[in-house]
C-alpha positions as CSV (number, residue, x, y, z in Angstrom):
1,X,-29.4,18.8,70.4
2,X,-30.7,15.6,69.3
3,X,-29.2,13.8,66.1
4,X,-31.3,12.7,63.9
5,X,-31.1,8.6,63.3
6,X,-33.5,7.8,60.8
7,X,-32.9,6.1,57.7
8,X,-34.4,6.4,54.3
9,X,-36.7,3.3,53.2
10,X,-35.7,3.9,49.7
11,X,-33.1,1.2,48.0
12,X,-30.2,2.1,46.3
13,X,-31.0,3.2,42.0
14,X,-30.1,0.1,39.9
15,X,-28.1,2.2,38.1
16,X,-26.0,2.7,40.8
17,X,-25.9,-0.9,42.0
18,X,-24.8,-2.2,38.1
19,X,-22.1,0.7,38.5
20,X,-20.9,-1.2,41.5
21,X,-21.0,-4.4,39.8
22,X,-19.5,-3.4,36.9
23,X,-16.3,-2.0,38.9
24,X,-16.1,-5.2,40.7
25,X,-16.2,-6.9,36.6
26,X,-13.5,-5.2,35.3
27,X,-13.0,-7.9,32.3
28,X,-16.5,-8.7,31.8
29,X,-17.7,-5.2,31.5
30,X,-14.9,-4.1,29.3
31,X,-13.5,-6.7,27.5
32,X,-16.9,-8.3,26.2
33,X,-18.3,-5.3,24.9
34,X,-14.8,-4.9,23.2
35,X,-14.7,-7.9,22.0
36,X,-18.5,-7.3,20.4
37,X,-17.8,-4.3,18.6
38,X,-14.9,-5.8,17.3
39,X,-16.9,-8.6,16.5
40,X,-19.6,-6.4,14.9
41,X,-17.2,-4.0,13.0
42,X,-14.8,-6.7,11.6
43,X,-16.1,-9.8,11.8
44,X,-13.6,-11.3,9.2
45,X,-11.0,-10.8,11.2
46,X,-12.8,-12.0,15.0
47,X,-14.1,-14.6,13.5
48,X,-9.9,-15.8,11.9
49,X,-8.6,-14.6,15.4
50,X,-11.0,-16.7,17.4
51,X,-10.5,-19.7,15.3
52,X,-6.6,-19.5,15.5
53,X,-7.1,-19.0,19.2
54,X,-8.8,-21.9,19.9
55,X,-6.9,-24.6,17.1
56,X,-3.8,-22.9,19.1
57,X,-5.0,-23.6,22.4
58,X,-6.4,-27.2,21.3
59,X,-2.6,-28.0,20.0
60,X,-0.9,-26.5,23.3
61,X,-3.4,-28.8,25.4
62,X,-2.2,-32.1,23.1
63,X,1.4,-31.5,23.0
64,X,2.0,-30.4,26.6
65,X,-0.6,-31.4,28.7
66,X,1.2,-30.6,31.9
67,X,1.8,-27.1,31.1
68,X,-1.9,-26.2,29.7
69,X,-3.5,-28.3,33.0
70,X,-1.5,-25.9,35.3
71,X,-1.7,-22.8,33.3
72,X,-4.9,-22.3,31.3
73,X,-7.2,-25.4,32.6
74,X,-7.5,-23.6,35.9
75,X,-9.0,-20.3,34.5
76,X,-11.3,-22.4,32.3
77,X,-12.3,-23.7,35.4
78,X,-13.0,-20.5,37.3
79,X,-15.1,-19.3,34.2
80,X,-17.1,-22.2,34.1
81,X,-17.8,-22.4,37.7
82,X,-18.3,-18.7,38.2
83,X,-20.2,-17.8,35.4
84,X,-22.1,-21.0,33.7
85,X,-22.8,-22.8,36.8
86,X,-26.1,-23.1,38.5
87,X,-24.3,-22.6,41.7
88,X,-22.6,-19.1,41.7
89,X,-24.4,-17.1,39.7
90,X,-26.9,-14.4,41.1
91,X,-30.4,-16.2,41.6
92,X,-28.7,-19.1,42.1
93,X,-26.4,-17.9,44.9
94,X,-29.2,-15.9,46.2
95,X,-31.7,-19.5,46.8
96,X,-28.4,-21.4,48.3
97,X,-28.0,-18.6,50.8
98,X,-31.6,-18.6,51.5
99,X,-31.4,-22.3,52.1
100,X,-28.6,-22.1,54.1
101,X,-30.3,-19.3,56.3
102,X,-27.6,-17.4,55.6
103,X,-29.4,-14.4,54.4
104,X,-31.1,-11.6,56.2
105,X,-33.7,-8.7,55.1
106,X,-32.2,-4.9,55.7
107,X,-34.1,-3.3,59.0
108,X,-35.2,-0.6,57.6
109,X,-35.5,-1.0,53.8
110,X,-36.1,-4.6,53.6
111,X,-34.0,-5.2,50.8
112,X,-32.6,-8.6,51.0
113,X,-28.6,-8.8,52.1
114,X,-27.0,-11.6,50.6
115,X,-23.2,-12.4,51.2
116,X,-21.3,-11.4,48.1
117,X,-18.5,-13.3,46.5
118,X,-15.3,-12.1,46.3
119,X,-13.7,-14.3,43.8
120,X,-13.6,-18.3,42.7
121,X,-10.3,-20.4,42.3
122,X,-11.1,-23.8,40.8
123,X,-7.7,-25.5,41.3
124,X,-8.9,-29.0,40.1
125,X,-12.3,-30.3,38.8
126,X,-12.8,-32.2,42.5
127,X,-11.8,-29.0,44.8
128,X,-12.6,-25.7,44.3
129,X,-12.1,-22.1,46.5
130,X,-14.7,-19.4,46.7
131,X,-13.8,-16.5,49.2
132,X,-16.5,-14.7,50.4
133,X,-18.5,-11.2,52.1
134,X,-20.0,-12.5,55.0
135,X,-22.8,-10.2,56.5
136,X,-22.0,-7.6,59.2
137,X,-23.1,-10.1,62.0
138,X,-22.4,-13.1,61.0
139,X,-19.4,-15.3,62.2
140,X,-17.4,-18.2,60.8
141,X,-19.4,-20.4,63.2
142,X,-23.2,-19.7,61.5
143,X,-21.4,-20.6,58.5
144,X,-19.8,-24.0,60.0
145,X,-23.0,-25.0,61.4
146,X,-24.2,-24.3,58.2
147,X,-21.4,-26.6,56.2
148,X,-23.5,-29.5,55.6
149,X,-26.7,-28.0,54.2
150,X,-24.8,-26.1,51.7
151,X,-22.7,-29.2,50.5
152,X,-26.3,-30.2,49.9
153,X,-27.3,-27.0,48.0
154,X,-23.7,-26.8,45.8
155,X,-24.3,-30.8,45.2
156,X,-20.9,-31.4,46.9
157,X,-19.6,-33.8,49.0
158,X,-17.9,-31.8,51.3
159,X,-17.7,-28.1,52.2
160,X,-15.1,-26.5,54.6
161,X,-15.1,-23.4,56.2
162,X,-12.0,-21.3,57.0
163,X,-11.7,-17.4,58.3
164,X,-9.4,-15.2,56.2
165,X,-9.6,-12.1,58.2
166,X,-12.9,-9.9,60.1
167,X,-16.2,-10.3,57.9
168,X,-13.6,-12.5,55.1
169,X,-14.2,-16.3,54.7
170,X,-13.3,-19.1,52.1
171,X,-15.7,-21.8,51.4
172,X,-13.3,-25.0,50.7
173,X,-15.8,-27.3,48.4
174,X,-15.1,-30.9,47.4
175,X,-17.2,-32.1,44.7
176,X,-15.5,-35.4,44.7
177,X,-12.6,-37.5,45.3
178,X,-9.8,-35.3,44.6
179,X,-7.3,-38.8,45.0
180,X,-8.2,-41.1,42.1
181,X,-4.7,-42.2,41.7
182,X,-1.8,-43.8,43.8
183,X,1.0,-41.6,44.6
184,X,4.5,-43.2,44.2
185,X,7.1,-43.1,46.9
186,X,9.2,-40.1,47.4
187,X,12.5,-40.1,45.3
188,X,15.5,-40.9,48.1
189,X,17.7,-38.0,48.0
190,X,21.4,-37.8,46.6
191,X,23.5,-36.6,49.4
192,X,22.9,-35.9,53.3
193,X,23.1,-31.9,51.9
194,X,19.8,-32.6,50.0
195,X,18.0,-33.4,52.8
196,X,15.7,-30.4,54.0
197,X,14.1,-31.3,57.7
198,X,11.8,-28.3,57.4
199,X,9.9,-29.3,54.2
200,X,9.8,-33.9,53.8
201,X,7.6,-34.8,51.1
202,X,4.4,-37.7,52.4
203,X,2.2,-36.8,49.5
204,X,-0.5,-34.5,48.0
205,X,-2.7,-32.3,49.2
206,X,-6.4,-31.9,47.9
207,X,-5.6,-28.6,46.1
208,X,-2.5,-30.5,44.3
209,X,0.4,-29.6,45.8
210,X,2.9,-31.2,47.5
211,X,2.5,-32.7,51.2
212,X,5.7,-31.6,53.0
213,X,6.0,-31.5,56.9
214,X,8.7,-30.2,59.1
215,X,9.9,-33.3,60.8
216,X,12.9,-31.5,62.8
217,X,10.9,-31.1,66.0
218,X,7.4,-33.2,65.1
219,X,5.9,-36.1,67.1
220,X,3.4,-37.5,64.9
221,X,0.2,-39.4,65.8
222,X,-1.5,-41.1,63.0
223,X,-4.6,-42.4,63.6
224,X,-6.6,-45.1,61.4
225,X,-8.9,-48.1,61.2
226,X,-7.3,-51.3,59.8
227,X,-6.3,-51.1,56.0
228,X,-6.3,-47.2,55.9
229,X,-2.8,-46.9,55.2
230,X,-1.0,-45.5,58.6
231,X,2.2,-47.4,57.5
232,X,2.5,-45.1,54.4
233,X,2.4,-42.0,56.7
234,X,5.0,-44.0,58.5
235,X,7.2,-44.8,55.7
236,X,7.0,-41.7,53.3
237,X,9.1,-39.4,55.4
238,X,11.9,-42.5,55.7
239,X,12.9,-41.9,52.0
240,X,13.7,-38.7,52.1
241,X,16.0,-39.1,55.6
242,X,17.1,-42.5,53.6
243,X,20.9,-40.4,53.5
244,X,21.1,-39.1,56.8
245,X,19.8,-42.8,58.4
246,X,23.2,-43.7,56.7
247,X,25.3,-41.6,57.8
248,X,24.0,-42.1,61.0
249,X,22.9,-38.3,62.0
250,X,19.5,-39.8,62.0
251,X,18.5,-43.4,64.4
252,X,15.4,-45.1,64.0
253,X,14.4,-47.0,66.8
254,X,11.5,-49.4,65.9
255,X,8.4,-51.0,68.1
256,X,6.8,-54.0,66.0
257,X,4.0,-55.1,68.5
258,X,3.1,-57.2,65.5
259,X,5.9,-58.0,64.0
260,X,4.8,-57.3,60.5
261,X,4.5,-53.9,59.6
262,X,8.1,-52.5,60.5
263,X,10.2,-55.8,60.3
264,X,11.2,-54.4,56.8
265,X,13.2,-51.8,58.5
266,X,15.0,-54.1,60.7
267,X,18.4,-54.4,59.0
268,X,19.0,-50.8,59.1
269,X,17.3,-49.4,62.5
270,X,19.3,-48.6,65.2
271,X,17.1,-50.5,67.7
272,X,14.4,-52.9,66.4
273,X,11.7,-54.9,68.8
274,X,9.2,-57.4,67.9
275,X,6.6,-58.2,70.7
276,X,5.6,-56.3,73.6
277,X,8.2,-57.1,75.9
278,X,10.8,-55.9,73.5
279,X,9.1,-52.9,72.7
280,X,8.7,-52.2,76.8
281,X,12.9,-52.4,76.5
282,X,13.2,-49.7,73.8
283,X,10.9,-47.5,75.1
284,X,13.1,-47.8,78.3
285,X,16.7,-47.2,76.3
286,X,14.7,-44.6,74.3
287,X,14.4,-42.3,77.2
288,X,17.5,-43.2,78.7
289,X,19.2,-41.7,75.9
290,X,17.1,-38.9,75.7
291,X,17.8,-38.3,79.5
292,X,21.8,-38.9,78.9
293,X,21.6,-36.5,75.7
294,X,20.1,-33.6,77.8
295,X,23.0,-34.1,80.4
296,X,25.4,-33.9,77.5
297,X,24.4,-30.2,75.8
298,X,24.1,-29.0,79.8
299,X,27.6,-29.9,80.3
300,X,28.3,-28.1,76.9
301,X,25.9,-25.1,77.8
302,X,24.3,-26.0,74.6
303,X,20.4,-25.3,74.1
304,X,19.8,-25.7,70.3
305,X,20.0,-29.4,69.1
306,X,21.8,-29.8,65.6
307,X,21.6,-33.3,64.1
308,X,24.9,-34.6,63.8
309,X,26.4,-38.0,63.6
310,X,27.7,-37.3,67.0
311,X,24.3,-35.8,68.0
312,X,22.0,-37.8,65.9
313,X,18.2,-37.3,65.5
314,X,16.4,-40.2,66.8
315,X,13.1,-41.7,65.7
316,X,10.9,-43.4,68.1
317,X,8.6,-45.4,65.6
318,X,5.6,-47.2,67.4
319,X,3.6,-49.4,64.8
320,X,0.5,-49.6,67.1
321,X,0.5,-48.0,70.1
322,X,-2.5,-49.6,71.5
323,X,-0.7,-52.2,72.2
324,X,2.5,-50.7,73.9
325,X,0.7,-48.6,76.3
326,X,-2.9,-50.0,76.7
327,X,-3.8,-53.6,75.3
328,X,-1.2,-55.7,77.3
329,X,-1.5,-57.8,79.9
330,X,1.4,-56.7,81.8
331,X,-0.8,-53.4,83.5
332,X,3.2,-52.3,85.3
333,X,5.1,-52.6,81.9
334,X,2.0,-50.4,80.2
335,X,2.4,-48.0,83.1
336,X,6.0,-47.6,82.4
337,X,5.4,-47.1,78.8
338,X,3.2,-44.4,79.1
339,X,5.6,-42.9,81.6
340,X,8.3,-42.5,79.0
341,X,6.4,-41.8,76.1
342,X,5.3,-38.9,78.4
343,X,8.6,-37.8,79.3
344,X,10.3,-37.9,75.3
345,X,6.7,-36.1,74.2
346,X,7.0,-33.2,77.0
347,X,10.7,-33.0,76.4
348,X,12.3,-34.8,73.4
349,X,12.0,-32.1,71.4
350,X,15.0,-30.2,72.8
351,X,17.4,-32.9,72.6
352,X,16.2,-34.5,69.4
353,X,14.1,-37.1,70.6
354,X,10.9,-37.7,68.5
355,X,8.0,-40.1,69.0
356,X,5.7,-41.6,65.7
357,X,3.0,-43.5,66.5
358,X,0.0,-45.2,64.8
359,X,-3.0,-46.5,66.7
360,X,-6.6,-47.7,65.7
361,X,-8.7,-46.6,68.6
362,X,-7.3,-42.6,69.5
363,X,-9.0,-42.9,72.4
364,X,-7.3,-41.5,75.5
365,X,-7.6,-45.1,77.1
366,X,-5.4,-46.4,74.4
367,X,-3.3,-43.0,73.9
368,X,-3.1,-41.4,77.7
369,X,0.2,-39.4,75.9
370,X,-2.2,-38.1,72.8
371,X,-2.0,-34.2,73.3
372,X,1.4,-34.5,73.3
373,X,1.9,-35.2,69.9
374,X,2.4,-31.8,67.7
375,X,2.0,-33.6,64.4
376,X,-1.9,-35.6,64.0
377,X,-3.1,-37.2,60.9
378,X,-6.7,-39.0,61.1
379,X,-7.7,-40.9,58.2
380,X,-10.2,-43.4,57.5
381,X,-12.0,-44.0,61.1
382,X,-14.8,-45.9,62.1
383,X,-16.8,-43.1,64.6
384,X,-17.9,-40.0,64.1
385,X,-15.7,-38.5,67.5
386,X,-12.9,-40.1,66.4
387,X,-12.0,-36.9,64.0
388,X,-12.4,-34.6,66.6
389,X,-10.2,-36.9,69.5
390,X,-6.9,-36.5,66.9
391,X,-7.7,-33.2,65.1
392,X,-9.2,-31.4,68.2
393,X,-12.5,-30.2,68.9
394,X,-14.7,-29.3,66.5
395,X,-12.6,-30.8,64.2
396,X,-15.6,-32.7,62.0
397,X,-17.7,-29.3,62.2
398,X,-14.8,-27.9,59.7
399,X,-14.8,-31.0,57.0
400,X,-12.5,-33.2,58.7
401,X,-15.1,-36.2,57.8
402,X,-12.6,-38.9,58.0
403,X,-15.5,-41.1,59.2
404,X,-16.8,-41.2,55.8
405,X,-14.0,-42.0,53.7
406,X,-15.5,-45.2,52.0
407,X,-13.8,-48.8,53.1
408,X,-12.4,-49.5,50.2
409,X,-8.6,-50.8,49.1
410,X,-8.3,-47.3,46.9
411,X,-8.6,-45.0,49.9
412,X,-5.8,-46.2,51.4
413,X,-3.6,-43.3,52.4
414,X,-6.2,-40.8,52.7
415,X,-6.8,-38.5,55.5
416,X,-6.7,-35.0,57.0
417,X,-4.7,-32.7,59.0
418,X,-4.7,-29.3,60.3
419,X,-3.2,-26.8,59.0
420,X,-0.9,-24.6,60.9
421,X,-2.1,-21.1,60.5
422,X,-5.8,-21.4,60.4
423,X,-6.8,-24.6,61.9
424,X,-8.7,-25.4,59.2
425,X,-8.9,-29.5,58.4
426,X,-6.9,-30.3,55.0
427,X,-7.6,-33.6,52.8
428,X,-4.4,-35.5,52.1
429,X,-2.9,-38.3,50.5
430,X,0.2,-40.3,52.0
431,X,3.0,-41.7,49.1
432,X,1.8,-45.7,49.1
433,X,5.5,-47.7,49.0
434,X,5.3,-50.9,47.9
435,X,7.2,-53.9,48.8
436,X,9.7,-53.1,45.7
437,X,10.2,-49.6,47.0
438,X,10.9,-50.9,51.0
439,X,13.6,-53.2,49.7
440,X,15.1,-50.6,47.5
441,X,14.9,-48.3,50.3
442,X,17.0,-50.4,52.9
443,X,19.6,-51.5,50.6
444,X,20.4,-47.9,49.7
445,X,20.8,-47.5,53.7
446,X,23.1,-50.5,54.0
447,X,25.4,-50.0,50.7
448,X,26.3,-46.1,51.4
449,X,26.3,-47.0,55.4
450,X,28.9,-49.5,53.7
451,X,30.9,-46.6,52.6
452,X,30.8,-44.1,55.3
453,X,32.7,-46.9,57.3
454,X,34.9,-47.8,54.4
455,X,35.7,-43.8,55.0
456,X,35.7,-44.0,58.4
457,X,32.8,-42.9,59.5
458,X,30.5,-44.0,62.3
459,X,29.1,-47.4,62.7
460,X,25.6,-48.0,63.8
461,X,24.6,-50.6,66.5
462,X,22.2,-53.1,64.7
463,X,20.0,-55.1,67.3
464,X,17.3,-57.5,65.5
């Protein structure tokens, strides 16, 4: 017996459709006719509550702006966006989605399908969230190929695409710079017991919050063109381990090809080289250890690393790393290099040996060792592939547009990296420390380094 497959032609009674839409608008379809009868009935006292409402909310925003920005400013936000834009609302949506090609006409009915959105989170006036419906055959990828023709039709500069879950995605749009300011150094922590590995502070994120990283088991690759601000990637994370760099559970072992950029944190590194050769010795003693501290938890039978002062966490900091394993004229010393960065990247981790690095060109020329870092920040570059040779491929599909960060001193610092979970590229902004905070930095090292000897504790090797 045959089934019978055939659909009706007939679209769905608008009364049934605003029924739909008016379950999906809870507050709008209750709460404003609520608030018109009231309005209607007893205007007196609408009319007195509105105005006490608003002189309330107007006082609350001028004696603690802080508090009204985080709490009521947002939802302003969403309302405007949502509701009074020419972006979101129901033509409007409908023409961006035809521009975008992103709509399709129902096979048998030919109504038009539109994606529907879910709901809008505007968590500052530069970067906003809208989660949306995709169509039944659509995938995240029509929509990433689609990113740059709709930052056209929401006037943005920026759009992002990341996938929540089947047929679910969320639109990140940036409208503008979200980083108008300069954010200040981190704060250097109190004691050793303060200091949390799993959650360092480098800066903000576009969405506002706080810029942590787990820096326990991390290599880190930062990637940049000259004056985009890879030394405060480098230096943020340093305050925050200031304690444990004095009590000596965590060494820093510098590489200053230049001999500029690091030679602040000479006096309290554990190993610091200026010049290539010296670097090519460092690199050498930095596997060495590595090597002796894996013979020393075998012999224990130990296979979790704890940092410890007798077991300390140590830092392999590379300033530019073009130069250590590609640019120099020595091709055996480069050689070597590259053989021991290789060696602490594929197995550092375990012991507590961790590579940073910062290089101009990511190129795997100049960085043969580049998958091996777990950690990869690209900011302001000067090629389109470059984005996608740090981040990973397709990288600059999903907003990661660090090739169009404008070359100016007040974009210093700002990048993007990828975010754990999703993969999705996320605009950040390193902590900018100034010469002033570097100096305040050391001699905080060096005077409680001072007294952990004065209580017998360990004393660091200091090699300029």
């Amino acid at each position: 017996m045959s089934e019978n497959h055939s659909k009706s032609k007939r679209k769905t009674g608008l009364e049934w459709r605003a029924a739909a839409w008016a379950a999906r608008h809870p507050l709008v379809t209750t709460g404003v006719p609520a608030l018109g009868y009231v309005g209607i009935t007893a205007p007196e006292i609408t009319a007195a509550a509105a105005g006490s409402g608003l002189a309330a909310a107007i006082a609350w925003s001028r004696a603690h702006p802080d508090s009204f920005d985080q709490l009521v400013l947002p939802h302003l936000r969403n309302l405007r966006r949502r509701w009074l834009s020419a972006t979101y609302t129901g033509p409007a949506w409908r023409r961006n989605m035809r521009e975008a090609n992103l709509v399709r006409e129902h096979p048998s009915t030919g109504e038009l399908l539109v994606p529907r959105i879910l709901r809008l989170r505007s968590y500052s006036s530069a970067v906003e969230t809208v989660w949306i419906r995709i169509l039944k055959g659509q995938t995240v990828k029509h929509w990433m190929d689609a990113a740059e023709v709709l930052a056209a039709c929401f006037n943005a500069e920026r759009v992002t695409v990341e996938k929540l879950a089947p047929r679910k995605i969320a639109l990140i749009i940036q409208r503008r710079e979200p980083f108008t300011y300069t954010i200040p150094a981190p704060e250097i922590p109190a004691t050793v017991e303060e200091v949390d590995l799993s959650a360092v502070p480098f800066g903000y994120d576009e969405f506002g919050r706080e810029w942590t990283e787990d820096m326990s088991d991390k290599h880190m690759l930062v990637s940049g063109a000259t004056g985009s601000g890879k030394n405060s990637v480098l230096w943020a994370p340093l305050f925050t381990l200031a304690p444990m760099i004095a009590e000596g559970s965590v060494r820093l072992w510098l590489c200053d090809p230049k001999q500029v950029e690091l030679n602040a944190a000479a006096p309290i590194a554990h190993r610091y080289a200026s010049g290539e050769e010296e670097s090519a010795l460092v690199v050498s003693e930095f596997l060495e250890d590595q090597q002796a501290t894996q013979a020393k938890l075998h012999e224990q039978g130990l296979r979790k690393f704890t940092p410890s002062v007798e077991t300390p966490l140590n830092i392999l900091i590379v300033d530019e790393l073009g130069a250590v394993l590609a640019y120099g004229s020595d091709r055996t010393r480069m050689m070597r290099n590259r053989q021991g960065m290789a060696l602490v990247g594929s197995q550092g981790r375990a012991t507590g040996h961790l590579m940073w690095g910062a290089v101009q060109e990511p190129t795997k020329d100049t960085v043969p060792v580049r998958d091996l870092f777990t950690l990869r920040i690209c900011l302001r570059v000067t090629a389109a592939v470059h984005p996608e040779m740090v981040l990973g491929d397709g990288a600059r599909m999903r907003g990661a547009l660090a090739d169009e960060i404008p070359n100016i001193p007040a974009t210093a610092g700002i990048g993007f990296k990828v975010a754990e979970r999703t993969r999705t590229p996320l605009r950040v902004r390193a902590a900018y420390a100034t010469d002033a905070d570097l100096e305040g930095l050391v001699k905080h090292v060096l005077a409680e380094r001072d007294g952990h000897d004065e209580q017998g504790g360990s004393h660091l090797r200091l090699v300029a």
